[in-house]
Structure formats: C-alpha cells, structure tokens
C-alpha positions as a printed Julia matrix, in Angstrom:
587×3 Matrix{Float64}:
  29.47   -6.82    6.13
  29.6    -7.95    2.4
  32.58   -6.82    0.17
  31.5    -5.48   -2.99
  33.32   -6.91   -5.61
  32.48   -4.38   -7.88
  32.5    -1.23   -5.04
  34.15    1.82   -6.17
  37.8     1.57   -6.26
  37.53   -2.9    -6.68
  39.67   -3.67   -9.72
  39.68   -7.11  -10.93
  42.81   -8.82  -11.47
  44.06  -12.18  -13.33
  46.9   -14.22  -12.56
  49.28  -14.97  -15.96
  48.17  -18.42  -16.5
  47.12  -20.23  -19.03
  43.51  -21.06  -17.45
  42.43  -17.51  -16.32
  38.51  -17.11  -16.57
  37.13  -14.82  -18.29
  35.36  -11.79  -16.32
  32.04  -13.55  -16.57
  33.36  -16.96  -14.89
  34.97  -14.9   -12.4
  31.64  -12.59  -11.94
  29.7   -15.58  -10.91
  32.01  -17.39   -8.84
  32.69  -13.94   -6.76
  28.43  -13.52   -6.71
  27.98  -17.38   -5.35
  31.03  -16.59   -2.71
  28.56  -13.77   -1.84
  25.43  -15.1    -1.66
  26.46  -17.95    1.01
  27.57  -14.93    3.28
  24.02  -13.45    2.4
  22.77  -16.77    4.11
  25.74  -16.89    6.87
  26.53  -19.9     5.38
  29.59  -19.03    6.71
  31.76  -22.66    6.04
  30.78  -22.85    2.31
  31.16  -19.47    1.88
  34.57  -20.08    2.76
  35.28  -22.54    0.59
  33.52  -20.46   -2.06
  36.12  -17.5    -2.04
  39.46  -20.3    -2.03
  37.09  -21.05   -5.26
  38.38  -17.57   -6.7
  41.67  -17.61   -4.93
  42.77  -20.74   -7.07
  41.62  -18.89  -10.45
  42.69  -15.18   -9.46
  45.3   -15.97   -6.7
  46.69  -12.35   -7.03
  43.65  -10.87   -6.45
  42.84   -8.79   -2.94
  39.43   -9.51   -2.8
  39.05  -12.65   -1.59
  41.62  -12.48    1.13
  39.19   -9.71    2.59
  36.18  -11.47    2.13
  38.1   -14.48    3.98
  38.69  -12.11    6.48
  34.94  -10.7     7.28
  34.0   -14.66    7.63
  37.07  -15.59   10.13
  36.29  -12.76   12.2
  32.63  -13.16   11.94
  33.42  -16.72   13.24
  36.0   -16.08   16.03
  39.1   -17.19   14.02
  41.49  -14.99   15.41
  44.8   -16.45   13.94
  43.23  -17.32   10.47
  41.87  -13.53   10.51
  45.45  -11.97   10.88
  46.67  -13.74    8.37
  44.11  -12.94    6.07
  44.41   -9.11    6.62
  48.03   -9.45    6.19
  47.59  -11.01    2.83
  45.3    -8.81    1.61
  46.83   -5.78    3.53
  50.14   -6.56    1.13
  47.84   -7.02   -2.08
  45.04   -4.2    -1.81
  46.49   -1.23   -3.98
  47.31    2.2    -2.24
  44.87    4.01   -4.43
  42.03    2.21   -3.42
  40.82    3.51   -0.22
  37.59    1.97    0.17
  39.38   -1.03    0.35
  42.31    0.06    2.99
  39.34    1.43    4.83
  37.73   -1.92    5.04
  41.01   -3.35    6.27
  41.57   -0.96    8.93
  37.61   -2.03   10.24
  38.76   -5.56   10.52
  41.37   -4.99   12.02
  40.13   -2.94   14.9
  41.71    0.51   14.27
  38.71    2.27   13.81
  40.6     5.89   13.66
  42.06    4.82   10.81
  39.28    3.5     9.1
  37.44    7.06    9.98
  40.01    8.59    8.17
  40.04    5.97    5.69
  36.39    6.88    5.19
  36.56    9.97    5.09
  39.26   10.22    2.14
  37.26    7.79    0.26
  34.45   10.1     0.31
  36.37   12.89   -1.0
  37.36    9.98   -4.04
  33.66    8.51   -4.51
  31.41   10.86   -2.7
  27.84    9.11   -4.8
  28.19    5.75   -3.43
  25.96    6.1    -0.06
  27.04    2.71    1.79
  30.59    4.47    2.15
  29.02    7.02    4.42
  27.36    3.96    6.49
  30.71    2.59    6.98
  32.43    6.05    8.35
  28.94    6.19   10.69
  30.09    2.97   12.0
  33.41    3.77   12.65
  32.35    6.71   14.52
  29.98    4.49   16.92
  32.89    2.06   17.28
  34.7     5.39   19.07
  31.56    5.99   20.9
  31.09    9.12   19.36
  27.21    9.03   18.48
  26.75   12.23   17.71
  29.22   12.04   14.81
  27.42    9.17   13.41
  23.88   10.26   13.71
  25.02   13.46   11.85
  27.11   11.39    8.94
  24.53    9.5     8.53
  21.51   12.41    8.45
  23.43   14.32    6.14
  23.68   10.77    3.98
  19.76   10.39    4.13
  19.45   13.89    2.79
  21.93   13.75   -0.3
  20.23    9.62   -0.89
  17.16   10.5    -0.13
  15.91    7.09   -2.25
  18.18    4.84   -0.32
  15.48    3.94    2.18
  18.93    1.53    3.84
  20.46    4.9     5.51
  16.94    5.62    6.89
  17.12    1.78    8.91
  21.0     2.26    9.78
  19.29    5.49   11.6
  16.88    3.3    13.3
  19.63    1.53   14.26
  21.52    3.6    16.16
  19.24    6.0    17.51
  17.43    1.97   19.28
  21.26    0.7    20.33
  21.72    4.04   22.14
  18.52    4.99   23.95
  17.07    7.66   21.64
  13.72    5.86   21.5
  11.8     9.37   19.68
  14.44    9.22   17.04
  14.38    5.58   16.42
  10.76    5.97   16.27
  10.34    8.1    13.53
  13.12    6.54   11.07
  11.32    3.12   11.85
   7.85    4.81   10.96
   9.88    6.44    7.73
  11.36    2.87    7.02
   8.17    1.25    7.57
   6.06    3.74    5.15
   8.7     2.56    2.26
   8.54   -0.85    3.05
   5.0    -1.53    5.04
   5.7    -5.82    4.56
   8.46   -5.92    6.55
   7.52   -7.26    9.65
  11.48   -7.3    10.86
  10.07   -3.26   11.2
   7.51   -3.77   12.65
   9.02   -5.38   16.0
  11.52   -3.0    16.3
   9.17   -0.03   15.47
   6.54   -1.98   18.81
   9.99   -2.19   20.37
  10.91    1.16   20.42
   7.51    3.0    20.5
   6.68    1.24   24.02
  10.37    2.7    25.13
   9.98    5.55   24.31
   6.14    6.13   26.01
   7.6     4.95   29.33
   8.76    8.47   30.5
   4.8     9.93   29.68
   2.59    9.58   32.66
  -0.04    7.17   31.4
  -2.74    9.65   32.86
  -1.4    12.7    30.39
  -3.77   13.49   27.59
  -2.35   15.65   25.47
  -5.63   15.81   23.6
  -7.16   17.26   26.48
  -4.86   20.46   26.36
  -6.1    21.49   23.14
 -10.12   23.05   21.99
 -11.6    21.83   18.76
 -13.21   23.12   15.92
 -14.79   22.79   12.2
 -13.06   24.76    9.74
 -16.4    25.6     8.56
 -17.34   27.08   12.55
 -14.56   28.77   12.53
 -14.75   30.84    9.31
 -18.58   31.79   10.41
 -16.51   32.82   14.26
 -13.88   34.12   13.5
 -14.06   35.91    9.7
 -11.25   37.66   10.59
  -8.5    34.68   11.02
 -10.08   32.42    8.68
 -11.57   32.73    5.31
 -12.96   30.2     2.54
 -12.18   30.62   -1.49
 -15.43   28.25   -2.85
 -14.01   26.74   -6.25
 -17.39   24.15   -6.37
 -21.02   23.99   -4.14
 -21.61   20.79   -3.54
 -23.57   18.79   -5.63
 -25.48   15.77   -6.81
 -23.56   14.36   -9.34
 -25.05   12.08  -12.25
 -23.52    8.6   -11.77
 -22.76    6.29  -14.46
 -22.69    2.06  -14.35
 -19.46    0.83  -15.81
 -19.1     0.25  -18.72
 -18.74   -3.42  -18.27
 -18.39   -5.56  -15.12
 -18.26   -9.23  -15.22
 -17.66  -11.53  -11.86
 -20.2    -9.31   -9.64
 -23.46   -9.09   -9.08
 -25.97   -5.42   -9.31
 -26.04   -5.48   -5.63
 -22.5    -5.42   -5.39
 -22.6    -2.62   -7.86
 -24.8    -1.05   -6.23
 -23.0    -1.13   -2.63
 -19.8    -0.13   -4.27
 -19.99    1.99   -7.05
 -23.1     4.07   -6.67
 -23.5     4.81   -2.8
 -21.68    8.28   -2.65
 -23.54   10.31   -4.5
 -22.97   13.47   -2.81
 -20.12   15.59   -3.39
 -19.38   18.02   -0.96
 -18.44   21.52   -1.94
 -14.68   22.2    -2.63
 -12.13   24.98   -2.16
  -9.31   26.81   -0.26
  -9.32   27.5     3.36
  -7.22   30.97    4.03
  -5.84   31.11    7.91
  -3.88   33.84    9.73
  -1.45   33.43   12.53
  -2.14   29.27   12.39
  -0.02   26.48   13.27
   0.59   23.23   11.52
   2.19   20.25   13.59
   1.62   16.59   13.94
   0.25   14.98   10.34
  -0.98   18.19    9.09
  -2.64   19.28   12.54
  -3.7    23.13   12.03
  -4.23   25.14   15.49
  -5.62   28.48   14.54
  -7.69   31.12   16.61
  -6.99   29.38   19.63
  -8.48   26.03   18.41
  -7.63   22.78   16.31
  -9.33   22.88   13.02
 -10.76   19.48   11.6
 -13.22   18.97    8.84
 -14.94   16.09    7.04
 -13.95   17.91    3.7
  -9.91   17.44    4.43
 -10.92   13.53    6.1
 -10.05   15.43    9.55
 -12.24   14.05   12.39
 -12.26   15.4    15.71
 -11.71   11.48   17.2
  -8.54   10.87   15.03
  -6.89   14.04   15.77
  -6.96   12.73   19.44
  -6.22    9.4    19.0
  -2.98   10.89   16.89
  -2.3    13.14   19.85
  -2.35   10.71   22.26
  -1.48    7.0    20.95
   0.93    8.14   18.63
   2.69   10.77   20.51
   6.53   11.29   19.82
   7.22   14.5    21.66
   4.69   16.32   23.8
   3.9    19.78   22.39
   5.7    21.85   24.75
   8.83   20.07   23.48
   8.44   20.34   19.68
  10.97   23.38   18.01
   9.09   26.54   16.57
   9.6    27.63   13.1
   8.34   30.7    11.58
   7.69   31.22    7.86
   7.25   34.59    6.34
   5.93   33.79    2.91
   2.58   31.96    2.52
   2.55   28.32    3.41
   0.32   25.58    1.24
  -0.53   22.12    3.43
  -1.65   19.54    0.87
  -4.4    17.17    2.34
  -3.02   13.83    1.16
  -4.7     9.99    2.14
  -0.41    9.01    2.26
   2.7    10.73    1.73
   4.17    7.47    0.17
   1.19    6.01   -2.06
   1.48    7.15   -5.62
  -1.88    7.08   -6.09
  -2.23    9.67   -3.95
   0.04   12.57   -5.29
  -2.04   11.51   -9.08
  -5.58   12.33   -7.27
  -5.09   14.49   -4.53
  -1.47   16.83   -4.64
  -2.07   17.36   -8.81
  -5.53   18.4    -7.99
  -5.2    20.33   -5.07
  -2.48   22.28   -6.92
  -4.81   23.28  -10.31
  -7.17   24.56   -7.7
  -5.01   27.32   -6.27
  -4.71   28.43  -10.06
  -8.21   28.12  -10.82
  -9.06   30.56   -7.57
  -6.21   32.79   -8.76
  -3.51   31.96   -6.31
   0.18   32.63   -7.99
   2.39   29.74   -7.27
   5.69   31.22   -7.41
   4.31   33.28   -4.2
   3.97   29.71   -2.13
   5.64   27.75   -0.42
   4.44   23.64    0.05
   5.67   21.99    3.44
   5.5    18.34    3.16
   6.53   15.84    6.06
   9.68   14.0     5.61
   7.89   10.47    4.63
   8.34   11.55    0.63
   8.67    8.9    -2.49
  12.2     9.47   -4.39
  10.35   11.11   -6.92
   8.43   13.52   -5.13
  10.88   16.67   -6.54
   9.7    15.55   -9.84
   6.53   15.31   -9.63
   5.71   18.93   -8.29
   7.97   19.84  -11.39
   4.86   18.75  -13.46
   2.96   21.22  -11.45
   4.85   23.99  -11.7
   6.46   23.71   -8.58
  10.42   24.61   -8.07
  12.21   22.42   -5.34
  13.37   25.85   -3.69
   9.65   26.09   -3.16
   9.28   22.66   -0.8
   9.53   23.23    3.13
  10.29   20.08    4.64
   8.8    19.58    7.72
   9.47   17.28   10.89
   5.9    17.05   11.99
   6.68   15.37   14.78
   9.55   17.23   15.84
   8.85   20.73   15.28
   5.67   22.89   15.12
   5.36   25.8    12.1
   4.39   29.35   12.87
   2.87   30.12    9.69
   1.8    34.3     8.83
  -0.58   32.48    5.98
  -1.57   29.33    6.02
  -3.12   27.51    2.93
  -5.12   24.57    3.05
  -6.85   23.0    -0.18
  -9.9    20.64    0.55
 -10.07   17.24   -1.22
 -11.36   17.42   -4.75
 -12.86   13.92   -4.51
 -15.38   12.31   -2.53
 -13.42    9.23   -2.82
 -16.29    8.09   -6.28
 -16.53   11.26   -8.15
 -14.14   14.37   -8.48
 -14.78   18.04   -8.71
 -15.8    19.67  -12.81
 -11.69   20.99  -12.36
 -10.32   17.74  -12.6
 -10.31   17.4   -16.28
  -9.15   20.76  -16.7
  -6.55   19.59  -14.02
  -5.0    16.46  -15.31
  -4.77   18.33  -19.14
  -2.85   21.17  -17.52
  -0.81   18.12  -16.05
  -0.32   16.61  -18.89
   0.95   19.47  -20.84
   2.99   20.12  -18.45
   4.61   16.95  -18.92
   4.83   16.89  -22.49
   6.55   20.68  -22.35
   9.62   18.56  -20.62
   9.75   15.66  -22.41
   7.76   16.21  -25.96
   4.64   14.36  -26.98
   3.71   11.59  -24.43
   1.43    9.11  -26.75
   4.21    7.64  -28.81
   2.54    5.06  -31.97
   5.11    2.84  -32.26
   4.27    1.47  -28.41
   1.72   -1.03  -27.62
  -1.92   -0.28  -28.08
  -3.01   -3.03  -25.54
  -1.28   -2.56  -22.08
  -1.91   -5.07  -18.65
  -0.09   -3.4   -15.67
   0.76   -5.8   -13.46
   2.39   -5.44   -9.81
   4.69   -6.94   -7.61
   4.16   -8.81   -4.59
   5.94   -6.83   -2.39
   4.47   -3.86   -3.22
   0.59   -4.64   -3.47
  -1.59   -4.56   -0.47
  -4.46   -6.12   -2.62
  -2.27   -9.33   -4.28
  -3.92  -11.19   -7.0
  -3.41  -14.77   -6.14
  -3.65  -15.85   -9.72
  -1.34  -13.47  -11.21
   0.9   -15.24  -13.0
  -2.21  -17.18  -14.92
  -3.6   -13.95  -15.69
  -0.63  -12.39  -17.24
  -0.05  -15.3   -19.23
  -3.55  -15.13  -20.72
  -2.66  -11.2   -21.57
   0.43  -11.91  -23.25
  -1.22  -14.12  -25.4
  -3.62  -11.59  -26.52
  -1.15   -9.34  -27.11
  -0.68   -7.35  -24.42
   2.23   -5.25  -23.45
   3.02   -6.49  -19.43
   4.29   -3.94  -17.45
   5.85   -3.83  -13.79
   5.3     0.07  -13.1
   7.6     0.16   -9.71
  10.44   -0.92  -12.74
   9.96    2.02  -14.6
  10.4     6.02  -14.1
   7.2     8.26  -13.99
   7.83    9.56  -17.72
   8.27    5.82  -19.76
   4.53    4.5   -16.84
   3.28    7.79  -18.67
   4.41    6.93  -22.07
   3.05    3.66  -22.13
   0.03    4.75  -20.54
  -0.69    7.68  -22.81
   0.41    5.31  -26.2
  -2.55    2.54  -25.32
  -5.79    2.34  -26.42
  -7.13   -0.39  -23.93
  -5.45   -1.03  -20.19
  -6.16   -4.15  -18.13
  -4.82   -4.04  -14.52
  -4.95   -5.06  -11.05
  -6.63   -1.85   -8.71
  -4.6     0.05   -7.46
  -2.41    3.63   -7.62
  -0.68    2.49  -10.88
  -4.25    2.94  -12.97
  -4.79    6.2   -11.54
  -1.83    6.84  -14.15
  -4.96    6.62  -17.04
  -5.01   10.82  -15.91
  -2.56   10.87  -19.16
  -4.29    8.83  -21.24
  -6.3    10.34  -23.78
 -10.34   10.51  -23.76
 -11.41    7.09  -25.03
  -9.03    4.4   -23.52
 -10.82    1.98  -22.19
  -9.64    0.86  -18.49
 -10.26   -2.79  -17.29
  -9.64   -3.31  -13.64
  -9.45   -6.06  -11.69
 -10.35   -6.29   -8.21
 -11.61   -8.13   -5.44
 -15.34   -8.06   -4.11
 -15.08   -6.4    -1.08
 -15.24   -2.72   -0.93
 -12.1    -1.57   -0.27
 -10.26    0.12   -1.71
 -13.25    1.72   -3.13
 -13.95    3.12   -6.92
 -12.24    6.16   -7.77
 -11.01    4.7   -11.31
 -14.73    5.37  -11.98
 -14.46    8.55  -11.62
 -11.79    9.37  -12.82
 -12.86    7.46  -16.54
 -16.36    9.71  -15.79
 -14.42   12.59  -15.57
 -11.92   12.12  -18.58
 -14.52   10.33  -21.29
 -12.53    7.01  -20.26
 -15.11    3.95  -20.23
 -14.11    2.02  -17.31
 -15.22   -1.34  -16.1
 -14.48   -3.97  -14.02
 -13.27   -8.0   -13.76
 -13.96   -8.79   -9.98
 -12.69  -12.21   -8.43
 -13.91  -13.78   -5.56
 -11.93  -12.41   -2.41
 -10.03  -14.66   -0.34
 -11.53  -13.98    3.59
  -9.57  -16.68    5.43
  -5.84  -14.79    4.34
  -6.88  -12.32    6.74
  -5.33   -9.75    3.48
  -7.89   -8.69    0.86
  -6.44  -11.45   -1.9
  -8.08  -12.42   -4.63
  -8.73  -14.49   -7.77
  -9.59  -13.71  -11.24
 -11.65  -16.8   -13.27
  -9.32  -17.5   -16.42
 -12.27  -17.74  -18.26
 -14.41  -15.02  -16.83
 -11.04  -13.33  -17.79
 -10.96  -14.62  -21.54
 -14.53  -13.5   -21.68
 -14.33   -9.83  -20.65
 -11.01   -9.38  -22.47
 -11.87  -10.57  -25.8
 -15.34   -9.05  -25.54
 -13.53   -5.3   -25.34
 -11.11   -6.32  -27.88
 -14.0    -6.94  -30.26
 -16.13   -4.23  -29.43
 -13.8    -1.53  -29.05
 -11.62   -3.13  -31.95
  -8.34   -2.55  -30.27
C-alpha cells in the first residue's frame, strides 16, 4: 500500500532551517521514495524516505511510509517505532492518515471507523472506500466489503481499480460467478492485461466445476429467426421496415497507395448487399445473457442483429455464469429498447451502431421519452454522455446484469444494424446531422477556425489492437507537414469533436477514433492507415460515401509472424500520399 503524499487530508510541512527545499525539491524526492516501493525495491526505498526525513524531519509522512516498508519486510521492532513516530506527528484532523495508522498497526476496528469518518470528510476520493473494504475483510466480514466496495464501483463508475479490488475478493473467498464477471468487466477496460487474463482462466474453470460437464443448457431452449417468427406468430412479434434491402452503388477510394486492385477488390467492394433495416416489436419477451431475446416460447437470432443460432449456444454453454433457473427476474412496465452493439466498450461502436439505431426509432415514429434503454454493466465512463447527444436522459438507462438476472419485458424493442459492416442505411446522414446538432445545442458551434486545418490522430499502444509499428516515424513526418497530433483517449468526447469538426484533411491509424469524421463536415478528406489484411474491415468508406467525405487509404505491409495484426507504413509511400492530398485538395 502506497501513501499518497498528496491524498486528501496530506499537508506538507518544513522544518525552520535555513536549507528547507522548496515544494518542488520536496515533490520529487517524496515521488522517487515512491516509485522504488512501486518496484518493491524495498531497501532503497528506505533509504529514499530518510532522504525526506533529513530535509522535512517534522513531517508525518515519511515515518508512515517507513512503516508500510518495515512491515512489508517483517521488521517488527523498526515498525513500532515508526508508527509511534508518526502516530505523535500525524495531525488529529487528518483522518485518512490516523486511518492508515490504525491498518498498520493491526486494529482494524479502528481503522473501519477511521474510514468511515474520512468518508464523511472526503467522500470523492474512491481509494478511501478500498481501504474501509479492506478493513472489513481483515474482520472477516465479506459481506460488508463486497457491498462498500459495489456501492464504490457505482458512484466511480470510471475507476476501472474498484472493479479488480472486486475481483479480488469475490477469487480470495470462493465466489468464483462474481469474480468472474468483474474480471470479464476489468478485462473489457483493459483487454492487454494478461495479469487478467490468468486470473479470469483461474476463476472461470472454478467456478464450472459444480456444472455437470454433460449439462447443455443450450439444449433446454428452441430457436428461431426473428424473421420466422414475425410470419408465426404476428401476434407477439411485429417488424417496423425503415429500408428494403438493396444494392448499393459502391465507390473506389478516393486514393489508396501501398495496395494492390485485388486487395481492393477483396476488401472494399465484396459486400455489396445491404440487407433491409428496421425495428423488431415483441410482446411478453425476455432478454438475458448478451442481449439473448426468448419470445413466443423460442430464442430469437437473426443475421440482421449478427445473432447466429451457433453463437447463441456456444454463449449458453462455454460461457455460462449462472444456469437459467438461477438468474433473478425483473419485470419492466414501460417499453424496453435493446441496442444491437459489436462491444459495449469500443467507441467505435456507440458512433456507428447506438447513434444510429437511436435516429431510427425517430424516423419510424417511436417517442423517446416513452423508452427505456437497458444496457449491460460493461459501459465506457462516458456512456451517460453520449446518449445525452441522443436525446436520451440517464433516468431513462436500465442497467442490466445479463448474466445475473433475466428481464421480463411487456414491450420489447430491438433495432437491427444499420450497416452491413461497408455501407450504411440512406438514414445515416440524416442521423449523424441530427447528432451533431445535438451536440452543438450543448456546447455551441463545433468547427472552431482558429484550430488546425490538418489533423493526424494517433493512438496509444495500450489501447490499439491494430499497433502501427512505425508510429513514432510517421508522426514525425506529420508534424513536419503541419499537422495537429492528437492522442484521442487524452481528450473528452466534445474537444475529439472539436478538432475533428475544425479540420479540413485527417490522417490516422484505423480504428474507432476516425469513425469520429460523423462530425466533420461534407468535404474533409479522411486518410487512413491500415494494414493489408482484412480485418477490421472498411466501414470509414462508408461512412465518407455516406457524408460526401472522400476517403482513402495508406496500407503497410502487415506483420504475420507477431501473431497481432501490426503493421508498417513506408515513410516515403507516406510522404507521397500526404503531400499529394495536400496539393490537390490545397489544405
């Protein structure tokens, strides 16, 4: 356990000397102290924090940080006298810090109520409420300390930390379904970290070994098209057509260097045929597991949500956390929306597919203040915000545990996709205006002048799936063209959309970030770069067909031995395509 210099309550002190630092020497000598015990480099830590003691020797701090090591270490005698210092230096008002003392110490009753009066002081700073949790497990009393820290997840819903002290727990005590699903939440946040990913194998293969290995659950269940259903059953299940399906005309980018027509070809221009879009209306239906619907007696799948009979059994019985007669019934009165969404967590997803999804209810004449949306619990921070672009209230989002609980919904609403994955339906312009004013009646007019007219969005390692090996090259070669670089996972939605909207021409690697060009206005010219192997498919094409947007591509060769989809750009293929646009376009 780290103290935080700077936690709530931590006030920095100087002794009267001559020599005192100022709070910037005394800033980094506290952070190097604190990195060592970052790297349990527990001896020089040590000698890190005497470091401070002879420049602040009145100061509490260290004398508790000295404490956390000795203990850490098995220093008994050298930990007493540490908390004694620091016991006789730490003020009375600052009962983070008395809390922390107490926890060393061993009295973990105190510390509770330590905690829990510190709480009452600071209640916004969420590792507080990880602390009391911890006290409460010292006592043994799990219950207490599953609930502090639930109710901690649900006021920092961002802090994806409180979701893996859940994990925690729920593995050290045996309640493998629980520990399950806050690894699988943990993991959708943070899909690298392979620390996850053996606990989340750990716990899943504990938590199967009370199901009879011969138990399909898949086998309990009939299955049938939403499309069979609404021709069987007319009654229970009716459709709301916004588009027939069609054979749409297909454009070649606009420019593509780095690839060859067959490649093209192969990629860009093999799904020609859109399938008919709309709104599925459903009776007395279900909805469990993923977005599972049961309705008239059957499961409903359809290519036109990505629902396949073969996955919703593999889901049903490889990923099963609780068998169906165990999950909790719900019933909702008012009229229930499920959103067909690729991923709950991909950004990408809520530009092309919730946004979308939404406009079509309006366009067939649904009311949205009538409707309610249930989403699972695996939600971006920012999800509340975005549904505020689409005229969504937050009193209007039902939560659901889909793995937990099953809802009993009177009407149940379920949009089809309004892409084919290449192409999107006619609405989608209409769409991402109505989204875009939207936007701009919050926060004023989204194109701003004064911002850069050439943009390259680049991304961070940790959070692209597709990493451009070459990156740093590339950006360099950008910058001195005179492009704006920008880090979108930095930034909140509105200043992505403001610098999106204000450029004329944007370079970046593929991804969910470019889907952001849904703001831009008609015109901006999108350069992607990509790898040559067909995922993750060409939907910034359509999209740039849909909204006037000429949109090409930069393709580097991708790297097969990685086993990931990696990739480099050629500098000069780069150079090339990049001051070709700037000339042409004269941007």
């Amino acid at each position: 356990m780290l103290v935080d210099a700077f936690d709530e309550g931590a006030t920095v002190t100087h002794p009267a000397t001559n020599s005192r630092p100022s709070p910037e020497e005394l800033r980094t000598l506290i952070a190097v102290a604190q990195s060592l015990e970052r790297a349990n480099e527990w001896h020089e830590a040590e000698r890190a924090w005497r470091e401070v003691l002879k420049v602040a020797e009145d100061f509490w701090l260290p004398y508790l940080a000295l404490a956390q090591i000795y203990k850490t270490v098995g220093r008994h005698d050298d930990l007493m006298k540490a908390l004694e210092l620091a016991e006789k230096m730490v003020p009375d008002d600052d009962v983070a810090a008395k809390a922390r003392l107490s926890e060393l110490a061993g009295g973990w009753a105190a510390a509770i109520e330590r905690w829990q009066l510190t709480i009452l002081v600071s209640p916004d700073v969420w590792h507080h409420y990880i602390s009391l949790a911890r006290s409460y497990e010292q006592l043994s009393d799990i219950p207490r300390c599953i609930e502090v820290l639930w109710k901690a997840e649900v006021k920092f819903f961002d802090e994806i930390d409180i979701v893996s002290e859940l994990a925690q727990v729920a593995q050290r005590h045996g309640r493998w379904a629980e520990a399950e699903r806050c690894w699988r939440k943990y993991m959708a946040a943070r899909p690298q970290d392979s620390f996850v990913v053996r606990h989340l194998a750990f716990v899943a293969r504990q938590n199967r070994a009370s199901i009879s290995p011969d138990f399909k659950e898949s086998d309990l269940f009939a299955y049938k098209t939403f499309d069979d259903a609404r021709e069987q059953i007319q009654d229970v299940v009716r459709y709301h057509e916004l588009s027939a399906p069609v054979l749409p005309e297909l454009s070649q980018p606009a420019f593509y260097y780095g690839a060859s027509e067959e490649i093209i070809d192969k990629g860009i221009n093999h799904l020609k045929y859109f399938v008919g879009t709309g709104v599925y209306e459903l009776r007395n239906a279900q909805i469990f597991r993923e977005r599972l619907v049961r309705c008239g007696g059957f499961i409903l799948h359809g290519y036109q949500m990505e629902s396949y009979e073969h996955v919703i059994r593999h889901k049903l019985d490889d990923e099963l956390l609780l068998p169906i007669r165990d999950l909790k019934t719900r019933t909702v009165a008012r009229p229930v929306v499920s959103l067909q969404i690729g991923a709950y967590p991909v950004y990408g997803h809520w530009l092309v597919d919730v946004m979308p999804q939404i406009y079509a209810l309006i366009e067939l004449g649904f009311r949205l203040n009538d409707l309610q949306f249930v989403l699972p619990d695996l939600l971006p921070s920012y999800y509340r915000e975005f549904f505020s672009y689409c005229d969504v209230d937050e009193s209007q989002i039902l939560i659901h545990d889909h793995n937990r609980e099953m809802l009993n919904c009177a009407l149940l609403i379920v949009p089809t996709h309004m892409n084919n994955t290449r192409t999107f339906t006619p609405s989608f312009r209409k769409g991402a205006e109505w989204f875009r004013n939207n936007i701009e009646r919050q926060h004023g007019r989204l194109r701003d002048e004064s911002r850069p007219k050439r943009l390259f969005v680049a991304r961070q390692d940790q959070t692209s799936g597709r990493p451009l090996i070459n990156r740093g090259e590339i950006i360099e070669l950008a910058r001195e063209r005179g492009f704006h670089i920008m880090l979108p996972e930095t930034l909140p939605l509105i200043e992505q959309w403001r610098y999106y909207a204000s450029a004329d021409i944007v370079v970046g690697e593929y991804g969910s970030a470019l889907h952001s060009s849904i703001v831009c206005d008609p015109g901006t010219i999108m350069c992607c770069l990509r790898g040559t192997a067909l995922g993750p498919g060409y939907l910034q094409s359509g999209i740039g067909e849909a909204l006037s947007q000429p949109t090409g591509y930069i393709f580097g060769q991708t790297d097969e031995s990685s086993g990931l989809p990696c990739y480099a750009i050629d500098p000069e293929l780069f150079q090339e395509c990049v001051d070709s646009l700037l000339l042409k376009w004269d941007v």
